[in-house]
RODO-2510 file (C-alpha; in nm, 4 decimals, decimal comma):
residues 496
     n   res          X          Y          Z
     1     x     0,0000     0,0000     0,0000
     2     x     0,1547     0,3591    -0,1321
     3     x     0,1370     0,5994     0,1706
     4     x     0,2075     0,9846     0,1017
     5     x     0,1202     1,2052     0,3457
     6     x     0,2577     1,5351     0,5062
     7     x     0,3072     1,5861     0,9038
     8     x     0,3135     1,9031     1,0553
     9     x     0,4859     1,8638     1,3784
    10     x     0,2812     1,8964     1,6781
    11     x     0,5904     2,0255     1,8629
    12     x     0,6308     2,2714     1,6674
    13     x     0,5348     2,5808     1,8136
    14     x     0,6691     2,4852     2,1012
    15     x     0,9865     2,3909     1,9717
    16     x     1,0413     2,7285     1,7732
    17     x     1,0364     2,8968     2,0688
    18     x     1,3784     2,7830     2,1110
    19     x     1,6677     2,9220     1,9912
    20     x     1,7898     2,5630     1,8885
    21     x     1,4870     2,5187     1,7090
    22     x     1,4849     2,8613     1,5356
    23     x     1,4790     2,7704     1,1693
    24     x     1,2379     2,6158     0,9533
    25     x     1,2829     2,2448     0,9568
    26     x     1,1634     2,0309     0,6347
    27     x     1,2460     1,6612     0,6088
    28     x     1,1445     1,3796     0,3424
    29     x     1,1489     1,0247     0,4439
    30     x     1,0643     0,7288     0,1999
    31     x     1,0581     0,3184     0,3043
    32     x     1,0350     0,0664     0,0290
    33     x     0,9876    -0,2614     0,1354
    34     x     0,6842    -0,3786    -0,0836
    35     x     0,9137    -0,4652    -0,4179
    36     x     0,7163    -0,6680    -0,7114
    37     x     1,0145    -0,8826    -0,8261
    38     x     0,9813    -1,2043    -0,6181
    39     x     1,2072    -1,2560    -0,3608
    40     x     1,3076    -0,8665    -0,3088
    41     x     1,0620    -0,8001    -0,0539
    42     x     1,2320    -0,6643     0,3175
    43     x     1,0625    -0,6278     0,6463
    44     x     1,1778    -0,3158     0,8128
    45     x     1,1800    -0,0123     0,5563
    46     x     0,8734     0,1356     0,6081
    47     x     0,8819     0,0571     0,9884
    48     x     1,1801     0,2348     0,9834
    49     x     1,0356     0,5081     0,7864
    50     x     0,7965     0,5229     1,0848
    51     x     0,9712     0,5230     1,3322
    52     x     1,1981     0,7923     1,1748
    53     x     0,9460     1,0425     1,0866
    54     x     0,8042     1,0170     1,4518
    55     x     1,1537     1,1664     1,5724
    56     x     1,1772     1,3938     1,3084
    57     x     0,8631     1,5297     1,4553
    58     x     0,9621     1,4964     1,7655
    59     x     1,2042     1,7630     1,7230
    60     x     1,0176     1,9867     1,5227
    61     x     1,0323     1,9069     1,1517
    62     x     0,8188     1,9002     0,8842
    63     x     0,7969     1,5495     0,7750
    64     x     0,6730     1,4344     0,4537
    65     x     0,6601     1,0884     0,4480
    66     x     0,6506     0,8478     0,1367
    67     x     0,6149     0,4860     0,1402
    68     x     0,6280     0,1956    -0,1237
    69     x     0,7142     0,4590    -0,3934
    70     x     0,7875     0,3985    -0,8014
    71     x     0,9960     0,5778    -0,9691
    72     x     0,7868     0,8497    -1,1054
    73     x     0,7195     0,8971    -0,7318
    74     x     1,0490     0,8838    -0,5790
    75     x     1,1517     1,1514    -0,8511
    76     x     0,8112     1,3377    -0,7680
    77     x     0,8856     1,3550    -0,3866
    78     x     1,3135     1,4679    -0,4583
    79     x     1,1438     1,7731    -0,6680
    80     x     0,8536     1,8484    -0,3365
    81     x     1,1677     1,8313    -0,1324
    82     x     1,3957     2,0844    -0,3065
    83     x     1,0448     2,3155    -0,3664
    84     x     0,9700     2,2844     0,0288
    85     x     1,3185     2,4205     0,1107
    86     x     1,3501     2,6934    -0,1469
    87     x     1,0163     2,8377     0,0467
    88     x     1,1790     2,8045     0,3748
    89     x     1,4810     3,0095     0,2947
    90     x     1,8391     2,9827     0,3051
    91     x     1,8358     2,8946     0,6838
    92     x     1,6143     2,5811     0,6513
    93     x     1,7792     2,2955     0,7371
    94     x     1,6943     1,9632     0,5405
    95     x     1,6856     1,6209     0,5842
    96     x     1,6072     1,3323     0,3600
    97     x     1,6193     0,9727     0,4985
    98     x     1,5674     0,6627     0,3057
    99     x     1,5552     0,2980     0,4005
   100     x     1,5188    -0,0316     0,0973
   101     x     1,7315    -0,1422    -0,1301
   102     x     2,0233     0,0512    -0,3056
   103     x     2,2788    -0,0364    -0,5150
   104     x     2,6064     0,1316    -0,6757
   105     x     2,7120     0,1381    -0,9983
   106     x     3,0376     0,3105    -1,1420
   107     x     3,0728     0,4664    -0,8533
   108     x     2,7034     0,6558    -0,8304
   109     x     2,4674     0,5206    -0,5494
   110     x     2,0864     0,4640    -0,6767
   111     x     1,8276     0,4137    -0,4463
   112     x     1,6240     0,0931    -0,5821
   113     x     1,1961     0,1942    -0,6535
   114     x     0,9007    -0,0784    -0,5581
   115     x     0,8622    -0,1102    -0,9918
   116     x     1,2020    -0,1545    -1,0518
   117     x     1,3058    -0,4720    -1,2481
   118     x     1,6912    -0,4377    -1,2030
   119     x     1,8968    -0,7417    -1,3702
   120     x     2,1483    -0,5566    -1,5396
   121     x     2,3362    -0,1765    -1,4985
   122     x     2,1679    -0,0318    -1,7759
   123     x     1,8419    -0,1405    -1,6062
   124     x     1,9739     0,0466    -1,3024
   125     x     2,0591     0,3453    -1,4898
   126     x     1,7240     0,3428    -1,6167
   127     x     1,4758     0,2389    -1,3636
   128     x     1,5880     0,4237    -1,0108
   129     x     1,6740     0,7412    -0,9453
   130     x     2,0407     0,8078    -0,8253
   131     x     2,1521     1,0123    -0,4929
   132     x     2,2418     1,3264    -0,8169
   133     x     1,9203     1,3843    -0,8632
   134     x     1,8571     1,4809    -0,5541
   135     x     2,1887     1,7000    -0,4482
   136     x     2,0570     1,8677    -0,7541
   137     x     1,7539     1,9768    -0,6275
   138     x     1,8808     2,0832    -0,2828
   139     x     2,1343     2,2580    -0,4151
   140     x     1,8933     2,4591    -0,6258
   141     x     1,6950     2,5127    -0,3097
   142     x     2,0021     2,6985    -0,1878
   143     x     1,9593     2,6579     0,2195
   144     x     2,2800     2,6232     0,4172
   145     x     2,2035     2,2961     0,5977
   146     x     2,1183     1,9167     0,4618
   147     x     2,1398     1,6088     0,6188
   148     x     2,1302     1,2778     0,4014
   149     x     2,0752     0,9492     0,5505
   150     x     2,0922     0,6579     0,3615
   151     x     2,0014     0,3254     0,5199
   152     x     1,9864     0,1584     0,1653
   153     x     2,2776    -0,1465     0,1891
   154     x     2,0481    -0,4603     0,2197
   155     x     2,1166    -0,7584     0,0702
   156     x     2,1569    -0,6884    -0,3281
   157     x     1,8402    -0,9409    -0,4396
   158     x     1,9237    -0,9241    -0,7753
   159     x     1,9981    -1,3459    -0,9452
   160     x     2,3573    -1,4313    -0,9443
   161     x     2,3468    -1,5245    -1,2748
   162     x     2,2311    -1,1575    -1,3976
   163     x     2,3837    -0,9462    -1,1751
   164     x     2,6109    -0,6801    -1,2478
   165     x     2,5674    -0,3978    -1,0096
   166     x     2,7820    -0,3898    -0,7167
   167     x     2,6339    -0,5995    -0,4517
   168     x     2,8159    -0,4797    -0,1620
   169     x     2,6350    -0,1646    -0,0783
   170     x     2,6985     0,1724    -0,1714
   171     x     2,9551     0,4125    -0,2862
   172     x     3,0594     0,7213    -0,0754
   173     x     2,9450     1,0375    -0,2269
   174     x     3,2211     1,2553    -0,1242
   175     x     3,1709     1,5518     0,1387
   176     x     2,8975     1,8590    -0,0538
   177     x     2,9241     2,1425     0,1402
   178     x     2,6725     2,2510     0,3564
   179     x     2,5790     1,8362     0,3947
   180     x     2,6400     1,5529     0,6175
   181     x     2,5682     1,2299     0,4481
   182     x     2,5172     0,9120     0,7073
   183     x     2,5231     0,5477     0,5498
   184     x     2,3768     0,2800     0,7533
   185     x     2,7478     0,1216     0,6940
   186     x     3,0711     0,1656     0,5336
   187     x     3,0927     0,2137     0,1459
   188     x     3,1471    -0,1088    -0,0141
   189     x     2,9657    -0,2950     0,2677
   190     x     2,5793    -0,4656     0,3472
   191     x     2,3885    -0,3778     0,6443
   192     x     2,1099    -0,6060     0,8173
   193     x     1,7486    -0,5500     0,7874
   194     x     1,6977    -0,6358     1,1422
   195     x     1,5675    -0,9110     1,3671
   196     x     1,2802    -0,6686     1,5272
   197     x     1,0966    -0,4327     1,3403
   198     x     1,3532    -0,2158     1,2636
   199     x     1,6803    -0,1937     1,1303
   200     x     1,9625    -0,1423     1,3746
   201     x     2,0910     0,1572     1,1978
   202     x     1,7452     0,3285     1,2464
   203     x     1,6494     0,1714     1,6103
   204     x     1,9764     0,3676     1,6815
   205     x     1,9556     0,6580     1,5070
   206     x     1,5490     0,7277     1,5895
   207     x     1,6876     0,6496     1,9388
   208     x     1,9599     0,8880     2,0222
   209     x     1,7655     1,2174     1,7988
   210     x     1,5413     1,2749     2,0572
   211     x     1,8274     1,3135     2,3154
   212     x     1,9717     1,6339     2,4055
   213     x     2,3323     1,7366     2,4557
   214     x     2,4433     1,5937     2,0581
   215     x     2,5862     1,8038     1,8358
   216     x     2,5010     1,6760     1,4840
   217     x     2,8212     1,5319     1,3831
   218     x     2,8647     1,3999     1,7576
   219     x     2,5231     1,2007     1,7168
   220     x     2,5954     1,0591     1,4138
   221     x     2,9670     0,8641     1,5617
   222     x     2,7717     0,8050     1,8761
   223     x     2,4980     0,6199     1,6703
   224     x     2,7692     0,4825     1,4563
   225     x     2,9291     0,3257     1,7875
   226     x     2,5770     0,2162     1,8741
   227     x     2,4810     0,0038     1,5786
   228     x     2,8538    -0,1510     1,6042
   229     x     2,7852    -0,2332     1,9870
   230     x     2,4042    -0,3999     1,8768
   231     x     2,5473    -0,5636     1,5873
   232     x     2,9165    -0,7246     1,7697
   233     x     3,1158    -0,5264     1,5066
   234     x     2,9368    -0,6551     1,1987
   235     x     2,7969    -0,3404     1,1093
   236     x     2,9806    -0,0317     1,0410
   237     x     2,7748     0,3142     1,0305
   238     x     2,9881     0,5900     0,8335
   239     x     2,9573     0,9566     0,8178
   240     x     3,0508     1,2036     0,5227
   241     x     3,0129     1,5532     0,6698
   242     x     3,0701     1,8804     0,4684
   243     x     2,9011     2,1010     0,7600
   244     x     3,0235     2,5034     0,8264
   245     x     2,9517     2,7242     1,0802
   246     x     3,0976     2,8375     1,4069
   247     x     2,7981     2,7005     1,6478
   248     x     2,7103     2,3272     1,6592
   249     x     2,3450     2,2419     1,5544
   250     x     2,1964     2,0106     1,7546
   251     x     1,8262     1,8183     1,6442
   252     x     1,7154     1,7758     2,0342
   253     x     1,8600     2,1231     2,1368
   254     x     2,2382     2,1449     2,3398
   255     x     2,1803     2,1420     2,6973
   256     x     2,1464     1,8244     2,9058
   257     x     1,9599     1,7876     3,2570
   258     x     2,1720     1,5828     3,5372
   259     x     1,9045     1,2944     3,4676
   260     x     1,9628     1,2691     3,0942
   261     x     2,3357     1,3037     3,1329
   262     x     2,2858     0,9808     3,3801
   263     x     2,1132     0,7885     3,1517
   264     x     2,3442     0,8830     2,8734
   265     x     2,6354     0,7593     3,0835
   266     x     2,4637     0,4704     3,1954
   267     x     2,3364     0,3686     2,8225
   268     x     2,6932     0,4171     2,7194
   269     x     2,8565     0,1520     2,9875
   270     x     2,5576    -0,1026     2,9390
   271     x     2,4620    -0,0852     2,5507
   272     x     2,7611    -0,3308     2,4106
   273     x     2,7224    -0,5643     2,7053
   274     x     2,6596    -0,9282     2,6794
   275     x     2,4108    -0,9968     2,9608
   276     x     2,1085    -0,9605     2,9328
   277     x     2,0357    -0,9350     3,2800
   278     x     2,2229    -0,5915     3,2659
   279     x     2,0509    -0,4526     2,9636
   280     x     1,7032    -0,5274     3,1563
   281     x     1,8310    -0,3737     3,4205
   282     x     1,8609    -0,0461     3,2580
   283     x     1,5051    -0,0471     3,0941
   284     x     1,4249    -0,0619     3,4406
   285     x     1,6234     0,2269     3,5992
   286     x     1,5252     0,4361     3,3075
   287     x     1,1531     0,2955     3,2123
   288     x     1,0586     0,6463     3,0132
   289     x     1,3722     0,6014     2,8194
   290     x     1,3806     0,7165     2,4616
   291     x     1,6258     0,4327     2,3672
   292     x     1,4309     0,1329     2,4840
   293     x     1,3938     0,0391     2,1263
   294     x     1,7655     0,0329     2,0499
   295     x     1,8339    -0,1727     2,3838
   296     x     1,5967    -0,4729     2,3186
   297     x     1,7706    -0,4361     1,9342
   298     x     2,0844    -0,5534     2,1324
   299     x     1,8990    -0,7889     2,3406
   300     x     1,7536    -0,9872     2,0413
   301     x     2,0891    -0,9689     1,8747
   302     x     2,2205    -1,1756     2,1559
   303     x     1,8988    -1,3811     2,1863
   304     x     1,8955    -1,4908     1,7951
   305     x     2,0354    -1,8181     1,6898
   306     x     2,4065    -1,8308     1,6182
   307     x     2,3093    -1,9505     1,2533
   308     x     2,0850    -1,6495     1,1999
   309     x     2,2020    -1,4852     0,8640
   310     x     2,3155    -1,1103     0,8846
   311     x     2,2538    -0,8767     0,6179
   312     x     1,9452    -1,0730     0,4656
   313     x     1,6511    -0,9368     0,2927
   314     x     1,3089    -1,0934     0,3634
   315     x     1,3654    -1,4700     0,4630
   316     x     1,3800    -1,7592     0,1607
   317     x     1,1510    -2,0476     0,2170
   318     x     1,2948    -2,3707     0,2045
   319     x     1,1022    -2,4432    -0,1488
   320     x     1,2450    -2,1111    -0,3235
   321     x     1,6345    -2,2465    -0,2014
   322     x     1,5924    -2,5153    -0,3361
   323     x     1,4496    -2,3455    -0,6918
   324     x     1,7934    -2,1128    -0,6318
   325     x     2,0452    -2,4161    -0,6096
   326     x     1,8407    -2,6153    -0,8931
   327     x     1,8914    -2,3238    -1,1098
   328     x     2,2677    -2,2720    -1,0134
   329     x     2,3270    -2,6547    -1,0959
   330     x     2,1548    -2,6115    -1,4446
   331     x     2,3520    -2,2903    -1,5150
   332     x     2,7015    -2,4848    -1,3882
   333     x     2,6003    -2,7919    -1,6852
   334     x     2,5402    -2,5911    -1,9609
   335     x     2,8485    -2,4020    -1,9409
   336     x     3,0282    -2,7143    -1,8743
   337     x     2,8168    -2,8881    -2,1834
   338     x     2,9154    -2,6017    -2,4262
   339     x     3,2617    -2,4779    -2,3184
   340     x     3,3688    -2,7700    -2,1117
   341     x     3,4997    -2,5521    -1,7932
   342     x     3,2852    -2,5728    -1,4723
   343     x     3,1811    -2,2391    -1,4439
   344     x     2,8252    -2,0355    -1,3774
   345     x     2,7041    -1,8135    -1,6569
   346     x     2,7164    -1,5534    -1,4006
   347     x     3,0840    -1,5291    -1,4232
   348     x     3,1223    -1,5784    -1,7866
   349     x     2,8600    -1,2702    -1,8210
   350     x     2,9816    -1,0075    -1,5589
   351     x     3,3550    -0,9645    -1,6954
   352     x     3,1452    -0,8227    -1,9947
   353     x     2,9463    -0,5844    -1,8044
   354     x     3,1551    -0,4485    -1,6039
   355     x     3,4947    -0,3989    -1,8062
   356     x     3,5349    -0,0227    -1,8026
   357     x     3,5527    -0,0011    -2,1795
   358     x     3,2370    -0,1864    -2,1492
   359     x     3,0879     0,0431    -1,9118
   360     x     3,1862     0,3756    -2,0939
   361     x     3,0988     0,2761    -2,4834
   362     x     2,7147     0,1653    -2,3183
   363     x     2,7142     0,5206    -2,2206
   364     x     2,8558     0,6876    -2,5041
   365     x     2,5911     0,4963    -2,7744
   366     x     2,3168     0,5472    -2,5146
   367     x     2,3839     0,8917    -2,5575
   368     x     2,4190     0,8582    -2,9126
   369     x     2,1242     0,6552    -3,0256
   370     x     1,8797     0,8699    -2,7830
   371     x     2,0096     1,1615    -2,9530
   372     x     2,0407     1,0761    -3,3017
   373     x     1,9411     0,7134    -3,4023
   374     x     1,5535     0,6186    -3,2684
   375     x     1,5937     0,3117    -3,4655
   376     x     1,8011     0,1291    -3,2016
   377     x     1,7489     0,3684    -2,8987
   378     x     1,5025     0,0786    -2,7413
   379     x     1,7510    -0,1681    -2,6610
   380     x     1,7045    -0,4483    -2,3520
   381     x     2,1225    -0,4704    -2,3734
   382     x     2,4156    -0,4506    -2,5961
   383     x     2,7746    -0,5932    -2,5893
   384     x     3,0499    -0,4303    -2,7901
   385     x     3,3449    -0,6485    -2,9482
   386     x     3,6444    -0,4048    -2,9793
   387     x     3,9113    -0,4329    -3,2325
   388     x     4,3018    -0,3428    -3,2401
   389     x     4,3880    -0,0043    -3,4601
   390     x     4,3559    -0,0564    -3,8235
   391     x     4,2423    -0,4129    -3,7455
   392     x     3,8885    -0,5966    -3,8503
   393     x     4,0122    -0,9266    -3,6853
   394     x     3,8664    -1,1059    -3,4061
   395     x     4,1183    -1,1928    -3,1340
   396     x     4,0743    -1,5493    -2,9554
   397     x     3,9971    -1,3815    -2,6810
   398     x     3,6950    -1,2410    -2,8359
   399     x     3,5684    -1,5534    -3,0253
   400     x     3,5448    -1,7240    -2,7078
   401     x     3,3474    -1,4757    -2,5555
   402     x     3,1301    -1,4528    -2,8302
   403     x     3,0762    -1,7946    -2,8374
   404     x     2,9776    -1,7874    -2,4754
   405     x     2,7981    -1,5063    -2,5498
   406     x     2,5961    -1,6549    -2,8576
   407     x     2,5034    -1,9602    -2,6334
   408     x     2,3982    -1,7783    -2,3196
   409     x     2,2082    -1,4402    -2,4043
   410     x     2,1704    -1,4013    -2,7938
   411     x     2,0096    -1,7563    -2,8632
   412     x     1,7182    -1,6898    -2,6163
   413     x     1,7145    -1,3775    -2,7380
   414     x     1,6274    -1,4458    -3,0762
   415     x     1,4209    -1,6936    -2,9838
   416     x     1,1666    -1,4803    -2,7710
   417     x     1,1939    -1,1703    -2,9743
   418     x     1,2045    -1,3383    -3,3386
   419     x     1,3204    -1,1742    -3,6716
   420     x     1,5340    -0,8964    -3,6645
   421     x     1,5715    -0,8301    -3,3085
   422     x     1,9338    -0,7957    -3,3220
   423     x     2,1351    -0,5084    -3,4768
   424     x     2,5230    -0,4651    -3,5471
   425     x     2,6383    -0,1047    -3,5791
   426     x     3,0108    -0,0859    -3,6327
   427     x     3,2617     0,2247    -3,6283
   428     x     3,6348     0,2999    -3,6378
   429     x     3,8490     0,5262    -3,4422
   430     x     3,9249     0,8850    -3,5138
   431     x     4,2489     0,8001    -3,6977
   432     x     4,0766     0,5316    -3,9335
   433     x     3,9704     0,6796    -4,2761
   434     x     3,8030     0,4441    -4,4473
   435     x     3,4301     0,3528    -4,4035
   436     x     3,5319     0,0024    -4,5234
   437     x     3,7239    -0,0781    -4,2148
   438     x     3,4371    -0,0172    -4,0317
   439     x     3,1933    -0,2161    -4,2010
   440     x     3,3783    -0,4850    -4,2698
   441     x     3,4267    -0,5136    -3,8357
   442     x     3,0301    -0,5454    -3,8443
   443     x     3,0219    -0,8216    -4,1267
   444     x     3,3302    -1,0227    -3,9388
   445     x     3,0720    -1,0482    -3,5852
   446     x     2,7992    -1,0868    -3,8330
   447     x     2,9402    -1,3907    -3,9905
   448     x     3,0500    -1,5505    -3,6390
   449     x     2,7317    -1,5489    -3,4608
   450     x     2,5589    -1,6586    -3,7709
   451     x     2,7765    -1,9019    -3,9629
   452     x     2,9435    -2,0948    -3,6580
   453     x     2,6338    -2,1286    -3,4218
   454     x     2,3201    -2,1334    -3,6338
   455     x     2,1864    -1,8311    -3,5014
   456     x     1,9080    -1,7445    -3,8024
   457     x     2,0127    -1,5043    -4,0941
   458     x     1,6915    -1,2970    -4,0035
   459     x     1,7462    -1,2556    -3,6501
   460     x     2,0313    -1,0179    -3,7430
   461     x     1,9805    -0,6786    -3,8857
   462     x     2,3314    -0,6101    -4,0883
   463     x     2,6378    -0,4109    -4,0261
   464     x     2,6148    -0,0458    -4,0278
   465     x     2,8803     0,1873    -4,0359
   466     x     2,8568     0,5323    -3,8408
   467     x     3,1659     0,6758    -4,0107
   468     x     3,4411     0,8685    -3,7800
   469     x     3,2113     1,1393    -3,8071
   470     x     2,9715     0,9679    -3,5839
   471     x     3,1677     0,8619    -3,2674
   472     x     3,0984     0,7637    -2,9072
   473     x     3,2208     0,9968    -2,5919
   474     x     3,4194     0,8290    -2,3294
   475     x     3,2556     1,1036    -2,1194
   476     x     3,4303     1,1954    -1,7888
   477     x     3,6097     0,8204    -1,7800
   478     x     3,9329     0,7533    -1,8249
   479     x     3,9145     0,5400    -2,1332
   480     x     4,1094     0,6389    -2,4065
   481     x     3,7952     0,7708    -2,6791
   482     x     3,9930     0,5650    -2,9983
   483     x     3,9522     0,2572    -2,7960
   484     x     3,6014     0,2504    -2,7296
   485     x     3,5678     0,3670    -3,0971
   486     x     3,7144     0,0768    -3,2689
   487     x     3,4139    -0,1333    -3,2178
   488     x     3,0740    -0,3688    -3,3835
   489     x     2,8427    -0,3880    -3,1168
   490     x     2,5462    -0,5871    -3,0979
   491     x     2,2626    -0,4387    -2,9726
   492     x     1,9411    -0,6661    -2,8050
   493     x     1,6435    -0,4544    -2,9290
   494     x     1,2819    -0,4452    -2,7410
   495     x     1,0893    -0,3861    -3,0449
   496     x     1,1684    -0,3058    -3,4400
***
């Protein structure tokens, strides 16, 4: 169920009153956990969306809260977001907190919608918004203060055999001025869903907001030391902070009672303990405490069986393992049937994927047929086959991938999509002069993948030459441009 609503805090004009409360506050929080693909579902992410937006309000911010969202609404709620902060003024501070799946690709973290079918990085690219999109609108919005929390490292659900975004969590962003980024862990890692209802990230984080006596930065390593107390070190919050100013900011205001600087010390001695006994011992000294939540967390941590799996996404019933290791054994045979090598497609496939060369010529003919070719610009994939200067030979190195290739992606291809569902556009390097070079490295993959396999004549639309006039950009990458130009690429289209 999609959930959008907007919460004016009913501490507000109480809170304003303050002088630690003295600018407009505007926050956006979105939870996906309902995903459509089988098997992506998660428990916690719009729990924790809850639970987060009830602090947020807690300390006097306008919460707008969005749950369960696709991508047209994820993109929908960035551009409320940057709108609700340009109104506020230059003093607003912002905060945008997210909790489902994410994933990284070259180096850009995207932030994974409910409708997203994700199997590939071009599907990525195409089907979830990335954390740009949003810097872009704050920065628009101009205010002075932005907090980014990101606890979007679950388990990567994508198939083994398909995947080939980075599956170990996200990338760091880099400090933006003006903006503290939190991740739920460190870049390159996973972080659990939780045992409870809530991640341990947020159980923290929601936690330790509503306490007084933090300054921003401080309550972001002190939640960071949390989650790595709850979790026994498995867990690793990080912090990217590009904050200025001379005063600290704090969400809960900067003075501290004697009682709450008590409990604080007390939390602190008791929160990475291993009794139990001790942990209940504080929720009883302290039964109004605002971190009971993140003290059962620990409890259940050390109450969970030693076998229970960290990092995981919804659980897998016994039946779907089973599908998962039947399909893994099939995979493992017909590799070994047509290449003789016991290998999984998986890691025949991903080498392709993710080569940088790869990576930056998808880019540059994305940009290219979008712009100036519609008759290939609706492409489920394409694979490029690059040649040596002056060269339309294929190495050994590429005929065995193309044979690999042929056998594992363009045969079922052209078997679901029919006649002319594949193209081969070929081009040569900035240094090459002659259009016949170029062609002739389209009618070389041509005659592979048709004479040597049996891949139908008509499945195949012919070689194409785009002439050095026509080249691909190698963008911002580090790839030499003449490399990526010297190339036949076959393209997987949707339609003709």
């Amino acid at each position: 169920i999609k959930m959008r609503r907007l919460l004016a805090s009913q501490t507000a004009s109480l809170c304003l009153s303050a002088p630690a409360f003295a600018q407009d506050r505007i926050a956006l929080v979105i939870g996906n956990d309902n995903y459509g693909t089988p098997g992506w579902a998660l428990d916690n992410p719009v729990n924790d969306a809850t639970l987060m937006s009830e602090a947020l309000e807690a300390v006097g911010f306008d919460v707008e809260v969005v749950t369960d969202a696709s991508l047209d609404e994820m993109e929908e709620a960035f551009q409320r977001h940057g709108s609700r902060l340009s109104e506020a003024g230059e003093d607003a501070i912002g905060f945008f907190f997210y909790a489902g799946h994410g994933a990284q690709s070259e180096g850009l973290n995207y932030l994974v919608p409910v409708d997203a079918e994700v199997y590939n990085e071009a599907d990525l690219w195409r089907e979830a918004p990335n954390l740009g999109l949003l810097f872009r609108y704050i920065e628009r919005a101009g205010n002075s203060t932005n907090f980014i929390v990101l606890d979007a490292c679950r388990n990567n659900p994508m198939p083994a055999a398909t995947r080939s975004v980075d599956d170990r969590g996200l990338a760091a962003a880099g400090r933006v001025r003006g903006t503290l980024i939190a991740y739920s862990t460190a870049p390159g890692s996973v972080a659990a869903d939780g045992v409870g209802n809530n991640s341990p990230f947020t159980t923290a984080l929601a936690s330790l907001f509503q306490e007084p006596g933090h300054s921003a930065e401080t309550l972001f390593r002190v939640v960071a030391t949390r989650v790595e107390q709850i979790t026994d070190e498995r867990q690793l919050p990080w912090t990217e902070s590009g904050l200025r100013g001379e005063t600290d900011f704090c969400f809960a205001g900067c003075e501290r009672t004697n009682d709450q600087r008590t409990e604080a010390t007390a939390l602190a001695a008791i929160i990475g303990s291993d009794n139990i006994d001790t942990l209940q011992g504080f929720l009883e000294a302290f039964p109004e405490t605002k971190s009971r939540s993140m003290v059962e967390a620990r409890i259940a941590e050390l109450e969970r069986p030693a076998d229970f799996g960290a990092g995981r996404s919804s659980e897998a019933s016994p039946d779907s393992t089973q599908e998962d290791l039947k399909k893994i054994e099939e995979e493992e045979a017909r590799v070994k049937d047509v290449l003789g090598v016991d290998q999984t497609v998986s890691s025949l496939v991903l080498p392709w994927q993710t080569a940088p060369k790869q990576v930056a010529a998808r880019l540059g003919m994305t940009q290219r047929m979008l712009k100036s070719d519609p008759t290939y610009s609706r492409r489920e994939d394409s694979y490029f086959v690059f040649f040596d200067p002056g060269s339309a030979e294929l190495t050994e190195e590429s005929q065995a991938e193309l044979k690999a290739y042929v056998h594992f992606v363009l045969r079922e291809h052209a078997e679901k999509f029919g006649p002319r569902s594949i193209a081969i556009v070929s081009g040569c390097d900035s240094t090459e002069r002659t259009t016949s070079l170029c062609r002739n490295r389209g009618d070389v993959v041509f005659d592979f993948i048709t004479e040597n396999f049996g891949l139908p004549d008509n499945s195949v639309i012919p070689a194409e030459s785009w002439g050095r006039h026509r080249q691909l950009s190698a963008g911002d990458s580090a790839i030499d441009p003449n490399s990526i130009n010297r190339y036949a690429v076959i393209q997987l289209l949707e339609d003709k």
